[in-house]
C-alpha positions, 0 to 999 in steps of 0.5 A: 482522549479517553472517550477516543480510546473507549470508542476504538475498542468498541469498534474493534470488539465489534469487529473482531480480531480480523480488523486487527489484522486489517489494521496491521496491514494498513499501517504497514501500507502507510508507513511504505507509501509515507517512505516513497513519498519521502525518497520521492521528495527529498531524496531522489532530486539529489540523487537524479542530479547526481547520475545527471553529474556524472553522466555529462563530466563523461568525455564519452558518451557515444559509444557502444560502452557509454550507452551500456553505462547510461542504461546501467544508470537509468535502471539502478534508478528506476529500481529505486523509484520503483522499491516497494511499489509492488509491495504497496499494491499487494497491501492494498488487494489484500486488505478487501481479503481481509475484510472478506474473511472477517464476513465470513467468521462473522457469518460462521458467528451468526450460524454458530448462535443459530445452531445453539439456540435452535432459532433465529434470534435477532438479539443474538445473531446481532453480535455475529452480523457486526462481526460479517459487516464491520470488516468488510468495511474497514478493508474496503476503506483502507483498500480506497485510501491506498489505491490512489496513492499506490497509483500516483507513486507508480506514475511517478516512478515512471515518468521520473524513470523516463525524465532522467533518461531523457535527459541524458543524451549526448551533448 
């Protein structure tokens, strides 16, 4: 465990403060793709059932009223499937912004020790180039892991949103 600890901070010295942030921001990703999937699992069968209910025990259902009331509905849940989803995705395109700004205060590094020691020492612009490409990775690998899935949900919502007003015709 402790072996694990020494590595990460390691890779976070290396790095930099902006894998910090980078990390930041995935956790924030995750934890809002992790609560989707949660609403999408358990939450959301009982909540469709629930509209389903309520929209078949009405009496009226042709109506120019019934069919604003069945609009009413599919929206209310449509804005619930879709909660967070734009949040998610603008997590995901921030975290290769990030990686980006790490390249560039690594850079900034590598210059800095360029124009102090007066030469191109390898040995000790080596800090600043970690520094340029650790970041850009990390950013670039949260960004992957959080496409797919900010992906699948936004599916999801839509053919959930399109499911439930399928099935509230009139019977």
């Amino acid at each position: 465990m402790i072996g694990m600890f020494e590595a990460v901070s390691d890779f976070i010295n290396r790095g930099g403060d902006v894998l910090l942030m980078i990390f930041a921001v995935t956790l924030a990703m995750w934890t809002m793709i992790l609560e989707r999937q949660h609403y999408f699992r358990f939450v959301y069968p009982d909540e469709a059932k629930r509209i389903l209910g309520k929209w078949h025990e009405r009496g009226d259902q042709l109506s120019w009223r019934a069919h604003r009331i069945r609009e009413l509905w599919i929206s209310e849940a449509s804005a619930d499937l879709n909660r967070s989803i734009n949040l998610i995705n603008t997590l995901v395109a921030l975290c290769p912004l990030l990686g980006l700004l790490g390249t560039v205060t690594g850079m900034i590094e590598v210059f800095d020790v360029m124009a102090t020691a007066g030469n191109s020492n390898a040995r000790a612009m080596a800090a600043g180039v970690s520094k340029a490409t650790i970041p850009t990775m990390a950013g670039m690998v949260a960004a992957l892991s959080g496409l797919y899935f900010s992906a699948q949900l936004q599916r999801f919502a839509k053919d959930e949103s399109e499911k439930l007003a399928d099935q509230m015709t009139h019977d």
